[in-house]
C-alpha positions in Angstrom: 0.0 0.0 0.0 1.8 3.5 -0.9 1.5 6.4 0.5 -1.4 9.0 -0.8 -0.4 12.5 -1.1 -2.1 15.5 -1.1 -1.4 19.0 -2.5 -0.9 21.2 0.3 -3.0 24.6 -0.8 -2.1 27.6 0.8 -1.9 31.4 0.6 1.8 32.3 2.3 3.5 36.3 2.0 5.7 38.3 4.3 5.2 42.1 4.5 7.5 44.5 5.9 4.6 46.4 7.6 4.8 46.9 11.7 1.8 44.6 12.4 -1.3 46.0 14.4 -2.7 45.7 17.9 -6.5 44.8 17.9 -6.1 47.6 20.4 -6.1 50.3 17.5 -8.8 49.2 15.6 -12.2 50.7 16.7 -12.9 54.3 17.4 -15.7 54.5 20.3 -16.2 50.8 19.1 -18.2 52.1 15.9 -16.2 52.7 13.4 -12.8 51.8 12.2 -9.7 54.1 13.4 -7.9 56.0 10.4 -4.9 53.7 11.7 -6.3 50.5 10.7 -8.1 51.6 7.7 -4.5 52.7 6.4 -2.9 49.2 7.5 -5.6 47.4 5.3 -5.1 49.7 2.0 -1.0 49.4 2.7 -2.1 44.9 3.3 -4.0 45.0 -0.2 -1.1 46.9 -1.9 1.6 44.9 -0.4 -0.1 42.0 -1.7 1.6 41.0 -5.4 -1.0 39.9 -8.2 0.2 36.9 -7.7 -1.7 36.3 -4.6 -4.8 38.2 -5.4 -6.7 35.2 -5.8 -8.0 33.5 -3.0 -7.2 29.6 -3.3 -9.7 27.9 -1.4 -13.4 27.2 -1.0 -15.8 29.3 0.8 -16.2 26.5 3.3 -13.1 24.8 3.3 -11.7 24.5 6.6 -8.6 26.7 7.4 -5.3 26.8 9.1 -3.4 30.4 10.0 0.1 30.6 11.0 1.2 34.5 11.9 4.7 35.4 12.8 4.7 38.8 14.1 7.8 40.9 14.5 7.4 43.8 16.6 9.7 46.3 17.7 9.0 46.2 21.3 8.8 43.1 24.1 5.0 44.6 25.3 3.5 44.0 22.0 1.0 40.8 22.5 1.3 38.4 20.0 -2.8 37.7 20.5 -3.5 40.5 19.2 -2.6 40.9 15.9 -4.7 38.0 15.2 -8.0 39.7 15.1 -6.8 42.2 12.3 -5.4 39.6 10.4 -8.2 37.4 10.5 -10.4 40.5 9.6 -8.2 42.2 7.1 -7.7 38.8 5.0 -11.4 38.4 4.9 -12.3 42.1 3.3 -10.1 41.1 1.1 -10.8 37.7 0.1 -14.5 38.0 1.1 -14.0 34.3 3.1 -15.7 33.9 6.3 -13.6 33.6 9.3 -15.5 31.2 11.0 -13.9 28.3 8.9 -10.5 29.2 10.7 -10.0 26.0 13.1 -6.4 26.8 13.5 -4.5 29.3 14.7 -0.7 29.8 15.4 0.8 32.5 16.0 4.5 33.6 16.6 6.6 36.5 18.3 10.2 38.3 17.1 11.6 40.8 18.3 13.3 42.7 15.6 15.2 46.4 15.5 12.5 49.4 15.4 11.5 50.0 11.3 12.2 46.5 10.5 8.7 45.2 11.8 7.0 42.5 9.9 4.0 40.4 9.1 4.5 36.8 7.9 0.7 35.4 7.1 0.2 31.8 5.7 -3.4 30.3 5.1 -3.8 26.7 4.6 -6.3 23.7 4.3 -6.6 22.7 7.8 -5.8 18.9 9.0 -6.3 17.3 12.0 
């Protein structure tokens, strides 16, 4: 009997863009802050054409892996996950809610060389 193989799918890029808190996302929890609304246009023009199409299903279960490099040792790694999560699906129009994995990672790197290393992929138990 030999061994079956799948194709692992996934959607991988690293930006160098300082990620962002979860904390600086909502003004008077209503509306967006400036601040995040410029982190999701610099996201979606950061993003090369080759990964402008989304390569999974609407429903297929999903995998995240975040590495995070922030600048400073009080950054929380938690909570870059939110904007991630939320930024990734205005631009892919997926629902989050087929995430069943998350993993994410901490660096601390010199001050301007922040980063955001995202990978999506089919999730397996």
């Amino acid at each position: 009997m030999g061994i079956t193989y799948m194709k692992l799918k996934q959607w991988h890029y690293k930006y160098n863009i300082k990620p962002i808190s979860a904390n600086k996302l909502w003004y008077k929890a209503k509306q967006i802050t400036k601040e995040y609304r410029q982190w999701r246009e610099d996201i979606a023009y950061n993003t090369p054409d080759s990964h402008k199409a989304w390569p999974f299903n609407d429903t297929e279960q999903l995998e995240v892996k975040i590495q995070a490099g922030f600048s400073s040792k009080l950054a929380d790694v938690d909570n870059v996950c939110k904007p991630v999560l939320d930024t990734w699906q205005n631009l892919y129009g997926f629902n989050d809610r087929y995430v069943y994995k998350i993993v994410a990672e901490k660096e601390i790197v010199k001050k301007g060389k922040e980063y955001l290393d995202v990978t999506f992929r089919r999730y397996m138990k």
